[in-house]
DRENPA-3360 file (N, C-alpha, C; in nm, 2 decimals, always signed):
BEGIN
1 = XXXXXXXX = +0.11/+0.92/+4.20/+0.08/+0.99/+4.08/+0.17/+0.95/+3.97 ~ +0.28/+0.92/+3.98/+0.41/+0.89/+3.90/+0.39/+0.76/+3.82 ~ +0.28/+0.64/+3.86/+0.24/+0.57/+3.79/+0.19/+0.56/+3.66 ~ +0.11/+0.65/+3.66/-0.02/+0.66/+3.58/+0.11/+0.75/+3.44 ~ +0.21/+0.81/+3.47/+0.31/+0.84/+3.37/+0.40/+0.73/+3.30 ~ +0.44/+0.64/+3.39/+0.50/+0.51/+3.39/+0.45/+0.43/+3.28 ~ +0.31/+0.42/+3.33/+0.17/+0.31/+3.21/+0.22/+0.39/+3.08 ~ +0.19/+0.52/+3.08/+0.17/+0.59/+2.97/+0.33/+0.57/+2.87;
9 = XXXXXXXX = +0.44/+0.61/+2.94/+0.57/+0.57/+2.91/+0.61/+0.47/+2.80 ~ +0.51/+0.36/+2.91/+0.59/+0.23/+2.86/+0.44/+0.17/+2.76 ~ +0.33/+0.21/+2.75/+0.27/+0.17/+2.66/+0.31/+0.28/+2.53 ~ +0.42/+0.42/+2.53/+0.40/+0.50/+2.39/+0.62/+0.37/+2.37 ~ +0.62/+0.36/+2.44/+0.74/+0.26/+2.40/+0.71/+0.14/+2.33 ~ +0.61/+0.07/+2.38/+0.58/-0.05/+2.31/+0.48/+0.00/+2.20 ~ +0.47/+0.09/+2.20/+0.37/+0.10/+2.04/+0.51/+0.14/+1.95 ~ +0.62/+0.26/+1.98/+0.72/+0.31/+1.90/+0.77/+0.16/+1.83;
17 = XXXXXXXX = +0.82/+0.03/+1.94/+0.88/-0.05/+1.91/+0.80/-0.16/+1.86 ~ +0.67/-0.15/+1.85/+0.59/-0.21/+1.72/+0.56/-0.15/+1.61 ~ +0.59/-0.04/+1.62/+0.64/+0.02/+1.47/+0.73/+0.00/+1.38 ~ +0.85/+0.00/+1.49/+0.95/-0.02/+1.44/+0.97/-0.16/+1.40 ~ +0.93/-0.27/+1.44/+0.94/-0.41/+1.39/+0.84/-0.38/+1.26 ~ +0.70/-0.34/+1.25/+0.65/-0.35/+1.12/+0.74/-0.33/+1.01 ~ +0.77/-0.15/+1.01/+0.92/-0.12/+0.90/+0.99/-0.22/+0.90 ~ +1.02/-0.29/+1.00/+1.14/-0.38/+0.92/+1.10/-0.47/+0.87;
25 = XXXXXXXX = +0.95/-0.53/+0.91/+0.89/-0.68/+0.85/+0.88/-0.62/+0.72 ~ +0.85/-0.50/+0.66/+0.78/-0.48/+0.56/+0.87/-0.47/+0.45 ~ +1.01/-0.43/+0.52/+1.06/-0.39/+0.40/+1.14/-0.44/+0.29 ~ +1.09/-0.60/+0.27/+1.09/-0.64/+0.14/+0.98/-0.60/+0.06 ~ +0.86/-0.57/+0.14/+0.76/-0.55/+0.05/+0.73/-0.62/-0.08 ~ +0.64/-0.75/+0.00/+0.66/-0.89/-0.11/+0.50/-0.79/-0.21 ~ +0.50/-0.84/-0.32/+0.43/-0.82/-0.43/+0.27/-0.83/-0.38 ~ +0.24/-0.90/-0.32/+0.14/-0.93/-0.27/+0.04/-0.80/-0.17;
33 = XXXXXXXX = +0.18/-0.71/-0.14/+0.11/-0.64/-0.02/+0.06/-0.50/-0.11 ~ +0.17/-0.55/-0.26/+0.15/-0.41/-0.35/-0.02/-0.44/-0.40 ~ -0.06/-0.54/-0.48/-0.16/-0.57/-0.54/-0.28/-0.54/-0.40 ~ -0.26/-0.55/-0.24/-0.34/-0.53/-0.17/-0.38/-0.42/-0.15 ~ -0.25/-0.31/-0.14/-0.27/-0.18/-0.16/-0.34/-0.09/-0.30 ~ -0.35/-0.17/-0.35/-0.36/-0.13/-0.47/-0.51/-0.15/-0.51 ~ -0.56/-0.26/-0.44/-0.69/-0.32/-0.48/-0.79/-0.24/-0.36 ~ -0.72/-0.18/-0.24/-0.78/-0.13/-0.13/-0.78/+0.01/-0.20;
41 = XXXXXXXX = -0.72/+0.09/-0.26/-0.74/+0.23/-0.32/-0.84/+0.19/-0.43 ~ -0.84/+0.13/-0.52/-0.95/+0.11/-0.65/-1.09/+0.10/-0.54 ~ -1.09/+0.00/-0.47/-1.22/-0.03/-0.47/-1.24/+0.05/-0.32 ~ -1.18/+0.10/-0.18/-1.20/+0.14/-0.08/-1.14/+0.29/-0.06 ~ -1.12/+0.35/-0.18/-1.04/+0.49/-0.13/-0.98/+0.46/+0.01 ~ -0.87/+0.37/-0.01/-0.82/+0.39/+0.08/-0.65/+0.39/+0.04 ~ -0.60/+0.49/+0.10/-0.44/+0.53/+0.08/-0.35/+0.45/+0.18 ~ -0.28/+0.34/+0.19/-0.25/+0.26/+0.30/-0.14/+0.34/+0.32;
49 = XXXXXXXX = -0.15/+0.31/+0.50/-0.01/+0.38/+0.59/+0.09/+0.25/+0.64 ~ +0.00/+0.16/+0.64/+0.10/+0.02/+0.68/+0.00/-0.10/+0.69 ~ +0.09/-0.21/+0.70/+0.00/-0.33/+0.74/+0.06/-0.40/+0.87 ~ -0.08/-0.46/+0.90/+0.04/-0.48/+1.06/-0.03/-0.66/+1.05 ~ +0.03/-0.76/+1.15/-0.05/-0.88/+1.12/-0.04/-0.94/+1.01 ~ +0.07/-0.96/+0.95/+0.14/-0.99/+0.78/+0.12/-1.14/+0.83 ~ +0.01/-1.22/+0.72/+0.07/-1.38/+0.75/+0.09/-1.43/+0.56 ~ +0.17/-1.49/+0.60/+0.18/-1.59/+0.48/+0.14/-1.74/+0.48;
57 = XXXXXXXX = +0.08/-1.85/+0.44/+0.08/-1.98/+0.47/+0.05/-2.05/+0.37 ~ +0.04/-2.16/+0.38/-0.07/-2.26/+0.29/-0.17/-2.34/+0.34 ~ -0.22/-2.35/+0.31/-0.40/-2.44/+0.33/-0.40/-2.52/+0.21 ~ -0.42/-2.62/+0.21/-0.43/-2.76/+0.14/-0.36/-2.77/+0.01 ~ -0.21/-2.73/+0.01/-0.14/-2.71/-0.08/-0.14/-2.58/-0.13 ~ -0.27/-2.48/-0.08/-0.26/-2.34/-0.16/-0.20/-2.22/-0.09 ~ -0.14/-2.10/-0.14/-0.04/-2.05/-0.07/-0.22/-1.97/+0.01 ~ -0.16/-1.89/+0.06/-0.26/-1.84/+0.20/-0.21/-1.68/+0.17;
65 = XXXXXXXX = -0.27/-1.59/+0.19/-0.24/-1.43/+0.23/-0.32/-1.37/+0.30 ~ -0.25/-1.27/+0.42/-0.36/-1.18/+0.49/-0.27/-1.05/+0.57 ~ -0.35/-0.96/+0.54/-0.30/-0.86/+0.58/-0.39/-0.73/+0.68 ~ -0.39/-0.66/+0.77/-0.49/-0.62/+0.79/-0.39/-0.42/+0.73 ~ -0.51/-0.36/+0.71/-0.41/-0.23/+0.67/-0.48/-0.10/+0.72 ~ -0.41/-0.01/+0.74/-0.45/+0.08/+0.79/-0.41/+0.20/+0.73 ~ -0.55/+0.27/+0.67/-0.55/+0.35/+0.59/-0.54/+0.53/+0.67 ~ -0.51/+0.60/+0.59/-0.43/+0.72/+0.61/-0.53/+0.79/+0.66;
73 = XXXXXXXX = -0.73/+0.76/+0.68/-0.81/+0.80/+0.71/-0.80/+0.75/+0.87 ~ -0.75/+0.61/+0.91/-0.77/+0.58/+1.05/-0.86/+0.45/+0.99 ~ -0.93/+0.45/+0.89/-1.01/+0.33/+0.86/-0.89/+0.18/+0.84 ~ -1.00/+0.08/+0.93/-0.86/-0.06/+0.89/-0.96/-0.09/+0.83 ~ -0.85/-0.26/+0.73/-0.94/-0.32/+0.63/-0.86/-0.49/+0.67 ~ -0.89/-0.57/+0.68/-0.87/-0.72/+0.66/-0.86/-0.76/+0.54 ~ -0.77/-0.80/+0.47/-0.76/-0.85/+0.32/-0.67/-0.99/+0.32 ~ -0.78/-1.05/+0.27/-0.76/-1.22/+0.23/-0.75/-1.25/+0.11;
81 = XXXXXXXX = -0.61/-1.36/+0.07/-0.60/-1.42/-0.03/-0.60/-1.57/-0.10 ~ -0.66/-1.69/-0.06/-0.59/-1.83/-0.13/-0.61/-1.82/-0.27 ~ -0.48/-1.84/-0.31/-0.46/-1.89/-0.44/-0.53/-2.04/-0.49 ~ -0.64/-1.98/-0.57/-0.62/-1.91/-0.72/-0.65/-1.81/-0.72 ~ -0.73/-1.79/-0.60/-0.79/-1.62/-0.65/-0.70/-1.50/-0.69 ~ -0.75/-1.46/-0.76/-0.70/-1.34/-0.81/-0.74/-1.21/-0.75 ~ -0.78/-1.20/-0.66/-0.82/-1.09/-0.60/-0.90/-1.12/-0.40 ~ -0.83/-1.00/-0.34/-0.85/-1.04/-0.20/-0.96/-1.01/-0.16;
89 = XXXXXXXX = -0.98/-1.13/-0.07/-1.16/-1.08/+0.00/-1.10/-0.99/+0.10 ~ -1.18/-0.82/+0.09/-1.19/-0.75/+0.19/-1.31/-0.69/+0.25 ~ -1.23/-0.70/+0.44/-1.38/-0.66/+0.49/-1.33/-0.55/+0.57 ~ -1.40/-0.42/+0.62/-1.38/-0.35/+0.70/-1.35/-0.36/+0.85 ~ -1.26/-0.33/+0.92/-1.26/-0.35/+1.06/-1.32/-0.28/+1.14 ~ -1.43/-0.30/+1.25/-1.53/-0.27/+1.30/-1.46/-0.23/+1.45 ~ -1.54/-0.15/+1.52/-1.51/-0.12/+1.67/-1.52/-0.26/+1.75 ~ -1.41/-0.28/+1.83/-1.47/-0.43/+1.90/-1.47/-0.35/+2.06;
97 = XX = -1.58/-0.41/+2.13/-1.57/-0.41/+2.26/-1.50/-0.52/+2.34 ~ -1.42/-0.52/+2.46/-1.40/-0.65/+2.53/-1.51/-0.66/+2.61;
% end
C-alpha cells in the first residue's frame, strides 16, 4: 500500500521542481513573452499563469518563437512566431489521448 504514496510523492516533487525551473527560465522575461501575453488577453481572454516549453530559434535566417501558456482559467494556448510577423499564430490546446 505504501507505493501507491511513493508514485504520488515523487510525481507532486517532480511537478514542484518543474515549476521551479520554469520561474527561473522565465525570469528574464524576454519581450516576446510580454507581447504573447498580451495578444492572448486581447484576442483569448486569457490571463496567463506561465509558459512552459519556451523555445527560441531560427529557421532560414529568421528568428523562430514559441510558447505554450497557461491561462488562469486552466485553458492552454500554443503561440507561434517567425519573424517578420508581427503577430503570433495561436491555437488552443486540445485534450490528447495516448
Amino acid at each position: 500500500m505504501p507505493r501507491p504514496i511513493i508514485r504520488r510523492f515523487t510525481t507532486a516533487a517532480a511537478m514542484t521542481l518543474a515549476v521551479m525551473s520554469l520561474a527561473h527560465a522565465q525570469s528574464a522575461n524576454p519581450a516576446w513573452l510580454d507581447q504573447l501575453s498580451e495578444q492572448l488577453a486581447a484576442e483569448k481572454d486569457c490571463a496567463v499563469e506561465y509558459f512552459v516549453n519556451l523555445r527560441e530559434g531560427e529557421l532560414a535566417g529568421r528568428l523562430t518563437f514559441e510558447a505554450r501558456a497557461q491561462c488562469a482559467d486552466g485553458r492552454q494556448f500554443d503561440g507561434s512566431l517567425t519573424e517578420p510577423a508581427e503577430n503570433f499564430t495561436i491555437s488552443e490546446c486540445g485534450v490528447q489521448v495516448c
